[in-house]
Biopython code that builds the backbone (N, CA, C, O; Angstrom):
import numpy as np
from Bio.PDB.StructureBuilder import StructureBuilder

atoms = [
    (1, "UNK", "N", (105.979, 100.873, 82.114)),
    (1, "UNK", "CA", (106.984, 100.997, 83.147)),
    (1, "UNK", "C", (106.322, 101.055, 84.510)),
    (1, "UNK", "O", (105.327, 101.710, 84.819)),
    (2, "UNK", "N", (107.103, 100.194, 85.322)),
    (2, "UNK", "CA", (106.524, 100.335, 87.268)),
    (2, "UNK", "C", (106.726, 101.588, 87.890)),
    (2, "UNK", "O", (107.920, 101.775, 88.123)),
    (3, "UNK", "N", (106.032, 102.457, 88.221)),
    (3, "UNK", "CA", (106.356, 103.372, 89.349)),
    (3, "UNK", "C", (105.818, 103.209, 90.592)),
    (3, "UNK", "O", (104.804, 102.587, 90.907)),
    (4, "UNK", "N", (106.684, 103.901, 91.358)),
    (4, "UNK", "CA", (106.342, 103.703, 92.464)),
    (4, "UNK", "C", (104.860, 104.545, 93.419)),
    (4, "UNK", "O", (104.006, 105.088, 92.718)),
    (5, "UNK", "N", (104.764, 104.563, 94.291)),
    (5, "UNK", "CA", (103.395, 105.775, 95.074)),
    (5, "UNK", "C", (104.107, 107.158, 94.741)),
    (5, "UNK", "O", (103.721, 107.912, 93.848)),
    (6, "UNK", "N", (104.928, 107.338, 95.369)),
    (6, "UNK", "CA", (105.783, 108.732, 94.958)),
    (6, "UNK", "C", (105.529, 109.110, 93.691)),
    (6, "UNK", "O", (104.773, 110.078, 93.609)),
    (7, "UNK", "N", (105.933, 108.642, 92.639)),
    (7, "UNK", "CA", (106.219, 108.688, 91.523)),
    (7, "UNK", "C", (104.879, 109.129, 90.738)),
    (7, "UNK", "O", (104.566, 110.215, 90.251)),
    (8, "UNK", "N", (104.124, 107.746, 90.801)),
    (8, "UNK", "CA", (102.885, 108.398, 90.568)),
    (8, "UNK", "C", (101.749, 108.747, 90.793)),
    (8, "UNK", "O", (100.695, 108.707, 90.158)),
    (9, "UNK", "N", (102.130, 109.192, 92.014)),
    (9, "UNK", "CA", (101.641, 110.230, 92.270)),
    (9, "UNK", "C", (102.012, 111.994, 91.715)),
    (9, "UNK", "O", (101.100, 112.819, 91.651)),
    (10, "UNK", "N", (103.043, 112.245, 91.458)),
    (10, "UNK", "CA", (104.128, 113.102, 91.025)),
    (10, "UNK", "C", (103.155, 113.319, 88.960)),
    (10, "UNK", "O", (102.978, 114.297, 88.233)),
    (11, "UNK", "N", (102.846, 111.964, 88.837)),
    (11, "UNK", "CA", (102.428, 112.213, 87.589)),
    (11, "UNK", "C", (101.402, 112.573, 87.433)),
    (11, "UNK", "O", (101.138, 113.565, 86.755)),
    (12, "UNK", "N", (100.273, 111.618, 88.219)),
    (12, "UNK", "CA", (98.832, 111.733, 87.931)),
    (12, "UNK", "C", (98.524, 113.589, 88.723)),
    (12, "UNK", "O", (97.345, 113.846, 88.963)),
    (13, "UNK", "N", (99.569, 114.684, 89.050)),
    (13, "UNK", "CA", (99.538, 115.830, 89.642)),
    (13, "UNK", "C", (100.175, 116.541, 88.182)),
    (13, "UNK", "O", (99.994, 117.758, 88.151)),
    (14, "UNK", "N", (100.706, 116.112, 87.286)),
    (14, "UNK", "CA", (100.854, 116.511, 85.728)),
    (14, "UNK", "C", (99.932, 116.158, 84.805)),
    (14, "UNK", "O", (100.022, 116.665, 83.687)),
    (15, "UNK", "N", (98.861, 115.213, 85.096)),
    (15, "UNK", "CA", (98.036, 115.150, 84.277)),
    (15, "UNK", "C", (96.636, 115.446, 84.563)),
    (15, "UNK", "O", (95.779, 115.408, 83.680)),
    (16, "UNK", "N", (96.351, 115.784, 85.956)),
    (16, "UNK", "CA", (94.531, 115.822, 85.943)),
    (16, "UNK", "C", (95.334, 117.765, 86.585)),
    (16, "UNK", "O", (96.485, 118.192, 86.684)),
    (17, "UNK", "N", (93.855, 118.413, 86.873)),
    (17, "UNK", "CA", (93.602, 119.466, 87.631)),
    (17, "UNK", "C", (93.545, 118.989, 88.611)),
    (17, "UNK", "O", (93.230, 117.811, 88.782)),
    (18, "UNK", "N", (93.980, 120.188, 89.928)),
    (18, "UNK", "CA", (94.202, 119.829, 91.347)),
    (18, "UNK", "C", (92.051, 119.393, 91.618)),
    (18, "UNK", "O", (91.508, 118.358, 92.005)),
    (19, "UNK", "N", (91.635, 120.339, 91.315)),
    (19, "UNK", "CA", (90.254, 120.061, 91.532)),
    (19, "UNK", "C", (89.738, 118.137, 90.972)),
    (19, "UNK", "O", (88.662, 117.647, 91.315)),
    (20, "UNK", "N", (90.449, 117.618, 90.385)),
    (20, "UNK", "CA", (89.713, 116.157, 89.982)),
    (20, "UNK", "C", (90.562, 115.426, 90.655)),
    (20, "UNK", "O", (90.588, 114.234, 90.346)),
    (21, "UNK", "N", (91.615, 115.962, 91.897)),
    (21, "UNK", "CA", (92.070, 114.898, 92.191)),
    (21, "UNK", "C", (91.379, 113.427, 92.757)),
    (21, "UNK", "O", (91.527, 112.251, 92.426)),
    (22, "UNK", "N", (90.443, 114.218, 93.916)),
    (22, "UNK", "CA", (89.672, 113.090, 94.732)),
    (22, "UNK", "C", (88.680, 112.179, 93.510)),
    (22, "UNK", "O", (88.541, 110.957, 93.549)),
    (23, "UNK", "N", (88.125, 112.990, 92.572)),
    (23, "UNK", "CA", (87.357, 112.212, 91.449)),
    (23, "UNK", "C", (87.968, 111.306, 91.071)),
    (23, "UNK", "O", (87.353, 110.250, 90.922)),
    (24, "UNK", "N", (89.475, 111.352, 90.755)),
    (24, "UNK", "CA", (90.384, 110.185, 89.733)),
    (24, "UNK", "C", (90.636, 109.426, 91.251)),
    (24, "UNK", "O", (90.218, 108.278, 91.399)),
    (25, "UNK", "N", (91.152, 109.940, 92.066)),
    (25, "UNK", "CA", (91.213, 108.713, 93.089)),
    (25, "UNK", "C", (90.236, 107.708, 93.786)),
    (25, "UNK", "O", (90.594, 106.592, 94.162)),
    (26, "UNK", "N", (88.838, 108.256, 93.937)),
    (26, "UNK", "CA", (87.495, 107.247, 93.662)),
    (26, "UNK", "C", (87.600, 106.406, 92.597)),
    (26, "UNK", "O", (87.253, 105.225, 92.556)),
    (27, "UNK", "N", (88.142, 107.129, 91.653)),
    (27, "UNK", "CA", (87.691, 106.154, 89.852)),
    (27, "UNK", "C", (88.812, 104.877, 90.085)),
    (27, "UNK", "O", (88.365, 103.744, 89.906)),
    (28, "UNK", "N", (90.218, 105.014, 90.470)),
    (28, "UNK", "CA", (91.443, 104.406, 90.081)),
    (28, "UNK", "C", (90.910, 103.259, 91.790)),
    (28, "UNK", "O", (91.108, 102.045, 91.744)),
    (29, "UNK", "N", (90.404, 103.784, 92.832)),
    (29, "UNK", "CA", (89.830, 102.382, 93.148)),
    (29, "UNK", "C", (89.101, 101.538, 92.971)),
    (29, "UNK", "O", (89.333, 100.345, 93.169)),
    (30, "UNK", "N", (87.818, 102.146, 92.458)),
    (30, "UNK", "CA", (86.923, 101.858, 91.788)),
    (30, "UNK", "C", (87.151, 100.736, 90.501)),
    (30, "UNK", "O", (86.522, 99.723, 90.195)),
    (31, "UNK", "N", (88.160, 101.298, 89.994)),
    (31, "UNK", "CA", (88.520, 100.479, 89.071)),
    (31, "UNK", "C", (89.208, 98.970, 89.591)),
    (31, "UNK", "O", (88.822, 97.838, 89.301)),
    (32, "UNK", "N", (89.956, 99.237, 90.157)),
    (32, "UNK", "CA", (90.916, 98.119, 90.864)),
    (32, "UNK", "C", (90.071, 97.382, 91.413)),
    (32, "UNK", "O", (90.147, 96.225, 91.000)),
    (33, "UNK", "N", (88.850, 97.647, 92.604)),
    (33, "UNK", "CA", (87.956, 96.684, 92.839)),
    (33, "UNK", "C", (87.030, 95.974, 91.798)),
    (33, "UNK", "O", (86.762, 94.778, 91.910)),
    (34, "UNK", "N", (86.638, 96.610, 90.966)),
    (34, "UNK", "CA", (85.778, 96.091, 89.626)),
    (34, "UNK", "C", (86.379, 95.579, 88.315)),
    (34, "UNK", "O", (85.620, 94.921, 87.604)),
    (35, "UNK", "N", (87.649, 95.786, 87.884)),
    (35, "UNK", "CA", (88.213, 95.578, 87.098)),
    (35, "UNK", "C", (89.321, 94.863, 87.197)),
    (35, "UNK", "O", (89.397, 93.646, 87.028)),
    (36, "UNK", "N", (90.460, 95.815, 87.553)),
    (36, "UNK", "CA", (91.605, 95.904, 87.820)),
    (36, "UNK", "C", (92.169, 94.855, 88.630)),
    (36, "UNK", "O", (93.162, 95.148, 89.295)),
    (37, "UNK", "N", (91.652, 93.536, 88.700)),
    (37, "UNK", "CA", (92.036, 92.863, 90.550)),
    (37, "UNK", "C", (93.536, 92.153, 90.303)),
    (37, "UNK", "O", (94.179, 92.263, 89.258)),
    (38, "UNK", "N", (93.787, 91.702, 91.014)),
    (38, "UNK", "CA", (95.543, 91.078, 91.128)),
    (38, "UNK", "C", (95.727, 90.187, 90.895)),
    (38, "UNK", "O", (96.887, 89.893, 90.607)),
    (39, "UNK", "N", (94.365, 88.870, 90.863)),
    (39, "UNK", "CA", (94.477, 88.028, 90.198)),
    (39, "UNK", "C", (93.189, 87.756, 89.234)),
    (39, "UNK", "O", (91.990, 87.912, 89.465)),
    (40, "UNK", "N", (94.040, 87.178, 87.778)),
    (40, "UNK", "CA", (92.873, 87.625, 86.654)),
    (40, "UNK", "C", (91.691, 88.695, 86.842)),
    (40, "UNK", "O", (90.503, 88.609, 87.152)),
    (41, "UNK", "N", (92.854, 90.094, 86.403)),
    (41, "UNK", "CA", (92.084, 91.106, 85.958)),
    (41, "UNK", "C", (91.507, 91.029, 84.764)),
    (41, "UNK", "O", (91.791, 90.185, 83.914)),
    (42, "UNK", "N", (90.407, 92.185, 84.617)),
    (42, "UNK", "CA", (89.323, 91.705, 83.635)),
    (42, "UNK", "C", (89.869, 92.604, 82.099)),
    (42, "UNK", "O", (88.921, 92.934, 81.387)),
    (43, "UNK", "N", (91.071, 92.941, 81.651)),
    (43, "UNK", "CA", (91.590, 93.572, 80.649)),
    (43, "UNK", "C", (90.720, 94.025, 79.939)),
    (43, "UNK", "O", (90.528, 95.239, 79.882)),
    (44, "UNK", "N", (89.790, 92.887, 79.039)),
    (44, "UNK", "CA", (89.087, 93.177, 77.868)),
    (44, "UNK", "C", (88.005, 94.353, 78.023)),
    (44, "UNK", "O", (87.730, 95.198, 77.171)),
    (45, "UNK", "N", (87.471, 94.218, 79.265)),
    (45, "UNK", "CA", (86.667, 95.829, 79.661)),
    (45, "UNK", "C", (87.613, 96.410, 80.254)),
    (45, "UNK", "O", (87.571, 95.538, 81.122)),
    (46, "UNK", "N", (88.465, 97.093, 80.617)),
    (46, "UNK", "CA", (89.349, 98.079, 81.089)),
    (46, "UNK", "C", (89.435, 99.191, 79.967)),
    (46, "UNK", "O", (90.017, 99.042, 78.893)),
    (47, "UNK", "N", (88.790, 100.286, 80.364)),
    (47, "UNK", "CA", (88.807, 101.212, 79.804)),
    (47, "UNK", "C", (90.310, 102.325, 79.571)),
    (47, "UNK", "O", (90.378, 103.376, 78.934)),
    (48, "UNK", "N", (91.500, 101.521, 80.442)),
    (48, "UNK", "CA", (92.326, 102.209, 80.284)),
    (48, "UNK", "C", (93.698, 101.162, 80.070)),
    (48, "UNK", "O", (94.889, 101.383, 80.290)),
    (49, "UNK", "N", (93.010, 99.949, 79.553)),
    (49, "UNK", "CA", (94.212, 98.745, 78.931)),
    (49, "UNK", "C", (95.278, 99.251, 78.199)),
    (49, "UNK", "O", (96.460, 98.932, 78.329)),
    (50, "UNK", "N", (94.686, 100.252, 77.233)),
    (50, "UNK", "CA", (96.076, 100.634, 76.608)),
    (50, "UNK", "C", (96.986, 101.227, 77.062)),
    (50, "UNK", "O", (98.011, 101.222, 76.380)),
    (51, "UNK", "N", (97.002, 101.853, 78.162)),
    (51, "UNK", "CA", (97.855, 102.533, 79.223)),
    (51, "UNK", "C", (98.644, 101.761, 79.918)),
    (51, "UNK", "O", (99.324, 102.255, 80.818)),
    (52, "UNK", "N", (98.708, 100.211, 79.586)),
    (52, "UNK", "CA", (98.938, 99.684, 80.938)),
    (52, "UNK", "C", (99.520, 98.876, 80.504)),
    (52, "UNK", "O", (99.061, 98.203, 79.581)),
    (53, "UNK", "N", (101.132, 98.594, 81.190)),
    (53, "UNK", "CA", (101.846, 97.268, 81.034)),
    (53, "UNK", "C", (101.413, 96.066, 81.385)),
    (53, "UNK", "O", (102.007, 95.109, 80.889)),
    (54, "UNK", "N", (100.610, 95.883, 82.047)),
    (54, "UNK", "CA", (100.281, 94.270, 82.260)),
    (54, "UNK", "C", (99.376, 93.821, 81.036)),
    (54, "UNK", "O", (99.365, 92.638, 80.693)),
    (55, "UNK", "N", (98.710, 94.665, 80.462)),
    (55, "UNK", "CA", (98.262, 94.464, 79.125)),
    (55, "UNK", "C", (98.910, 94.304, 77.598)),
    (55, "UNK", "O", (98.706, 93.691, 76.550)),
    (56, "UNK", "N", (99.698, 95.129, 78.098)),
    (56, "UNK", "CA", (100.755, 95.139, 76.744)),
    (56, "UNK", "C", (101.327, 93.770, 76.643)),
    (56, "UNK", "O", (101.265, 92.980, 75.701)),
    (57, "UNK", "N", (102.126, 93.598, 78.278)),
    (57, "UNK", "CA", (103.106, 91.842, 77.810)),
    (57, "UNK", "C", (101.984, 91.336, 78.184)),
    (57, "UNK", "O", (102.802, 90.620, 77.606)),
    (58, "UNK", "N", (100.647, 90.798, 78.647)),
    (58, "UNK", "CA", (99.894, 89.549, 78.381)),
    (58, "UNK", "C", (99.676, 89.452, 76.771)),
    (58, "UNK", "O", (99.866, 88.382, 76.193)),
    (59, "UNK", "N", (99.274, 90.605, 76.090)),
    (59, "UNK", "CA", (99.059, 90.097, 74.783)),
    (59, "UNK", "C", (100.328, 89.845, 73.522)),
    (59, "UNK", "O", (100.302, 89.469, 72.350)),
    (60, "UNK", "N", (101.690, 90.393, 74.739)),
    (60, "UNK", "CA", (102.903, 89.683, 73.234)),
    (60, "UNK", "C", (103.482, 87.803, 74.233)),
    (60, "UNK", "O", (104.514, 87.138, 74.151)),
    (61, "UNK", "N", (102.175, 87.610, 75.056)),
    (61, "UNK", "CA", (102.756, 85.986, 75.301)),
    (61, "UNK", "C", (102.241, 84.932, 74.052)),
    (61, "UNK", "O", (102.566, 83.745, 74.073)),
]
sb = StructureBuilder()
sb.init_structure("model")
sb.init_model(0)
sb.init_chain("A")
sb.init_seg("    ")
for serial, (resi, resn, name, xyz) in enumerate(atoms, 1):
    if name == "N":
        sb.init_residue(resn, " ", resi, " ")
    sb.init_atom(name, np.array(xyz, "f"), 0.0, 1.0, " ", f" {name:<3s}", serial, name[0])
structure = sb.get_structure()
């Protein structure tokens, strides 16, 4: 499912400790520049593919 900045943001504050915030927010760019990009992202190393809708429907095409 899409959320929005609000949103998840709202989540990723239910799932890490306030202390790892800045850590996961280095990692989640980090990722996006190395991995993650907007056009042909690199899925097969993405350490967090299974989390992720653009992974799910590329592999039921």
């Amino acid at each position: 499912d899409k959320m929005g900045v609000e949103a998840a943001h709202v989540h990723l504050e239910q799932v890490f400790l306030e202390q790892h915030y800045y850590d996961v927010h280095l990692n989640v760019i980090r990722l996006g520049r190395e991995v993650c990009h907007a056009r042909k992202p690199e899925c097969l190393i993405c350490p967090i593919r299974h989390h992720c809708s653009y992974w799910k429907d590329e592999r039921e095409v």
